[in-house]
C-alpha positions in Angstrom: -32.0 38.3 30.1 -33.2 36.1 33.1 -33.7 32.8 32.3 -37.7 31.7 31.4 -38.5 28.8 34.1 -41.7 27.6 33.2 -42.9 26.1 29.5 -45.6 29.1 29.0 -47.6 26.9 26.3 -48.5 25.4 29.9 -50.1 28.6 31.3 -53.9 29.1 31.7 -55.4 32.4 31.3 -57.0 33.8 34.4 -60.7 34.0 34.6 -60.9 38.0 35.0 -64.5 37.3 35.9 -63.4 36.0 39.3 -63.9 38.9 42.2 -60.0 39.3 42.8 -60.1 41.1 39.3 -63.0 43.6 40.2 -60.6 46.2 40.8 -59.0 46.2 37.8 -62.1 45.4 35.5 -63.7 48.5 37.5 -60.8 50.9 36.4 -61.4 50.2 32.5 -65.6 49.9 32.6 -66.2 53.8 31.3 -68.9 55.1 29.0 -67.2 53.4 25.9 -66.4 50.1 27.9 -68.2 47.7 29.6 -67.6 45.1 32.2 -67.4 42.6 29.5 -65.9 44.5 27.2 -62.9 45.1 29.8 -62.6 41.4 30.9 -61.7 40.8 27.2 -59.3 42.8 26.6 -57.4 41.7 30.0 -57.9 38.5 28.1 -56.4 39.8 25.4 -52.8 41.9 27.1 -52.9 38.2 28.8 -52.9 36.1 25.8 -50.7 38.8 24.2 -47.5 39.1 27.0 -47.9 34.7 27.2 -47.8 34.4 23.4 -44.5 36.9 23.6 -42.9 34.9 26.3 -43.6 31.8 24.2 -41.3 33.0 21.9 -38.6 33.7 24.3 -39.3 30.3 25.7 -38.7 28.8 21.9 -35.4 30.6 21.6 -34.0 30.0 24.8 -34.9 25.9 23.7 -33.0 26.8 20.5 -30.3 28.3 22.6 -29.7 25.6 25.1 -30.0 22.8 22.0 -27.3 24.3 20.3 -25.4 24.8 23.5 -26.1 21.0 24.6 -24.6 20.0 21.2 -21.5 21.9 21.0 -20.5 20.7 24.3 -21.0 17.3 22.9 -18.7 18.0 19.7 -16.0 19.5 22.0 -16.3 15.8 24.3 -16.6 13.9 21.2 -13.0 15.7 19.6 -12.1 15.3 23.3 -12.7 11.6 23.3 -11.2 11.2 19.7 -8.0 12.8 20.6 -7.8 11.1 24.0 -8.1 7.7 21.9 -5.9 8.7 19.1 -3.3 9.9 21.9 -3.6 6.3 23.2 -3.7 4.5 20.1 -0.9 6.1 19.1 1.3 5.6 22.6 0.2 1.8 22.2 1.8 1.9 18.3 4.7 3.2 19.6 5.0 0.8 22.6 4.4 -2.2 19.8 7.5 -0.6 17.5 9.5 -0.3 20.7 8.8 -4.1 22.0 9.9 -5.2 17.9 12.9 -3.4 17.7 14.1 -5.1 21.2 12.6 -8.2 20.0 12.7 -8.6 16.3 13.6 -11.9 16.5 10.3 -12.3 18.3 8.1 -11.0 15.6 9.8 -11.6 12.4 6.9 -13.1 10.3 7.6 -17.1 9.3 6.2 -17.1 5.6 3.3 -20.2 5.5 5.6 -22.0 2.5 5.5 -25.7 1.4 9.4 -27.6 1.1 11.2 -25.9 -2.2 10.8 -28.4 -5.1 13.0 -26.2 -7.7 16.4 -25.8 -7.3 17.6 -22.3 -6.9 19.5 -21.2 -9.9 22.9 -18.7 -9.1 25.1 -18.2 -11.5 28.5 -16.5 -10.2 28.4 -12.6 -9.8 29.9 -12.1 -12.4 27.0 -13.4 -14.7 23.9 -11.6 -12.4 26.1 -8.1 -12.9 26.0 -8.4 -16.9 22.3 -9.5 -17.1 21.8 -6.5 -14.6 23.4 -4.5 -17.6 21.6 -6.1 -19.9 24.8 -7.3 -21.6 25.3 -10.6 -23.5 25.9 -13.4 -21.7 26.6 -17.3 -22.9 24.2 -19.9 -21.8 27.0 -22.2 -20.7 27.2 -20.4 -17.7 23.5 -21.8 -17.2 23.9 -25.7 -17.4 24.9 -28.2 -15.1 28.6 -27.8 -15.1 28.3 -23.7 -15.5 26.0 -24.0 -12.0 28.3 -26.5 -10.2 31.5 -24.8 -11.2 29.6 -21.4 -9.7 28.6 -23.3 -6.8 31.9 -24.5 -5.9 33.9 -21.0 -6.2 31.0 -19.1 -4.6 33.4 -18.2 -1.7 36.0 -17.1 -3.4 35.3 -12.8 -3.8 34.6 -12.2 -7.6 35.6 -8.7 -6.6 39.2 -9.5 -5.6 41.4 -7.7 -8.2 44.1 -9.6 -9.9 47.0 -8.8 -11.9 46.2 -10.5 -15.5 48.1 -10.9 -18.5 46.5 -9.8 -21.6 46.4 -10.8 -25.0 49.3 -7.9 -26.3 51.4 -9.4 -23.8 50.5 -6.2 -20.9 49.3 -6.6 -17.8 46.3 -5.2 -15.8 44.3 -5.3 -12.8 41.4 -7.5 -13.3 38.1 -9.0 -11.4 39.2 -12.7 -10.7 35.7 -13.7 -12.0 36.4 -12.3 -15.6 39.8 -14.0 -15.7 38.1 -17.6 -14.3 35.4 -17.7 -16.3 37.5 -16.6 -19.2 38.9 -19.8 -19.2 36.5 -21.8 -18.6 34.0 -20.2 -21.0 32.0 -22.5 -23.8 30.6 -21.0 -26.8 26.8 -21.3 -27.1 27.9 -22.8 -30.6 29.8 -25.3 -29.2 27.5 -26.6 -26.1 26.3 -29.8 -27.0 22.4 -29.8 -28.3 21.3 -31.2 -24.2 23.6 -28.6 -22.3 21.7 -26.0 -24.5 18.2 -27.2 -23.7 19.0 -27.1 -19.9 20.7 -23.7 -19.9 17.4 -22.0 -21.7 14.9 -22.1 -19.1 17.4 -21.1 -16.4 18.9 -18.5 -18.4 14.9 -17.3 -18.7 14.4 -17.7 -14.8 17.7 -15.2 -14.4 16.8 -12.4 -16.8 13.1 -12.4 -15.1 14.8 -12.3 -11.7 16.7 -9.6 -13.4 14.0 -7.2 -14.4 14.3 -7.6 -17.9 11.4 -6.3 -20.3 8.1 -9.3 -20.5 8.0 -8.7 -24.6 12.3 -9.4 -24.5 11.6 -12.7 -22.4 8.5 -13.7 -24.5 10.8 -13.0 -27.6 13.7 -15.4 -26.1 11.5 -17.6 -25.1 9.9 -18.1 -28.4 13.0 -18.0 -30.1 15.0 -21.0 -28.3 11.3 -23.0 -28.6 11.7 -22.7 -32.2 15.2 -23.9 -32.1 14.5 -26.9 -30.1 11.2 -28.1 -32.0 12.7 -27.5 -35.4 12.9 -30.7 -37.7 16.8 -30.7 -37.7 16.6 -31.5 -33.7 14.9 -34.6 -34.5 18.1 -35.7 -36.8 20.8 -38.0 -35.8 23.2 -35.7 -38.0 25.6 -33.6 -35.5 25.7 -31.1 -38.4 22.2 -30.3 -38.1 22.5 -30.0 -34.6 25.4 -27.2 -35.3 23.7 -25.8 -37.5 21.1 -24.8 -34.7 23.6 -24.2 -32.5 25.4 -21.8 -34.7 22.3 -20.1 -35.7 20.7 -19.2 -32.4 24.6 -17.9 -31.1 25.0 -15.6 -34.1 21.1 -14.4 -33.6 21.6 -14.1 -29.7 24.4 -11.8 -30.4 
């Protein structure tokens, strides 16, 4: 259908009184019509063909709206994968530049100067509290944490040939056989070897994923020991007695 060029809501009926439409109001005046009677109903076929063109004219609006806007969806997904393409070229161009450069962009964490000392027991120790195994706190005081310190280049993997208690022999870590021998029973630390090793011993089973209600309960437990009224005594017994206790419970 050929498109409609002018808005007809503008058009103005034509006055078929005017002369140029005596012709045609002559061919419908008849016995049953007369002159006035015919310019009416030219009137009306006039008003009738404009008001059906009008409706064309609506739909062909509709038609060219909904036209007008799909174009604009297709330049807007256009656009959006145009900027997506570009975003994504300019990602890859960033990852690119890192991995040449990592040094370059390696993030410097906004941290004070360390006031703690680190705690790091040997190998040996982190692997059993990994296990959740039993460990004795004297690996945890001063002398357990220098003596780790000192050996910490020495391979706790390196296998050894070791002498066992039957009098056989068998390859073993060399950190089971060195801190074999230099092992100290929690019964045996002295009441101020024990209070430093608890805290750190705490630090390392947190560091080592261990359950928050089995570190409360450990925590709560050495408290106990160390505010207990047989602390406060200058009998060495009592302190034993302490000492003793929380090995056997720790156990």
């Amino acid at each position: 259908m050929p498109r409609i060029r002018n808005d007809p809501n503008l058009n103005i009926c034509p006055d078929y009184a005017a002369d140029v439409f005596e012709n045609i109001r002559a061919q419908l005046v008849n016995e049953n019509t007369t002159e006035a009677q015919a310019m009416q109903l030219l009137r009306n076929i006039w008003e009738a063909n404009n008001d059906a063109v009008k409706v064309l004219w609506q739909q062909q609006l509709d038609d060219d709206r909904e036209q007008r806007e799909h174009r604009e969806r297709l330049d807007e997904d256009e656009q959006e994968r145009l900027s997506q393409e570009r975003i994504d070229e300019e990602e890859a161009a960033r990852k690119e530049e890192k991995k040449k450069n990592k040094h370059k962009y390696t993030p410097i964490l906004e941290t004070g100067i360390p006031n703690e000392p680190a705690i790091t027991p040997c190998s040996y120790v982190l692997r059993k509290l990994d296990k959740g195994e039993y460990v004795e706190l004297c690996y945890f005081t001063n002398d357990g944490l220098d003596e780790a310190s000192i050996k910490k280049t020495i391979d706790d993997d390196a296998m050894i040939l070791s002498m066992l208690a039957d009098g056989s022999t068998a390859w073993v870590s060399s950190a089971s056989t060195r801190n074999a021998r230099s092992v100290v029973n929690d019964e045996d630390l002295p009441f101020e070897e024990f209070c430093q090793a608890c805290p750190r011993f705490l630090t390392a089973i947190g560091e080592a994923d261990w359950l928050e209600d089995r570190i409360r309960m450990m925590a709560r437990f050495w408290m106990n020991i160390q505010v207990h009224k047989y602390h406060s005594l200058r009998d060495p017994i009592a302190h034993k007695t302490l000492l003793t206790y929380q090995a056997e419970q720790q156990r």
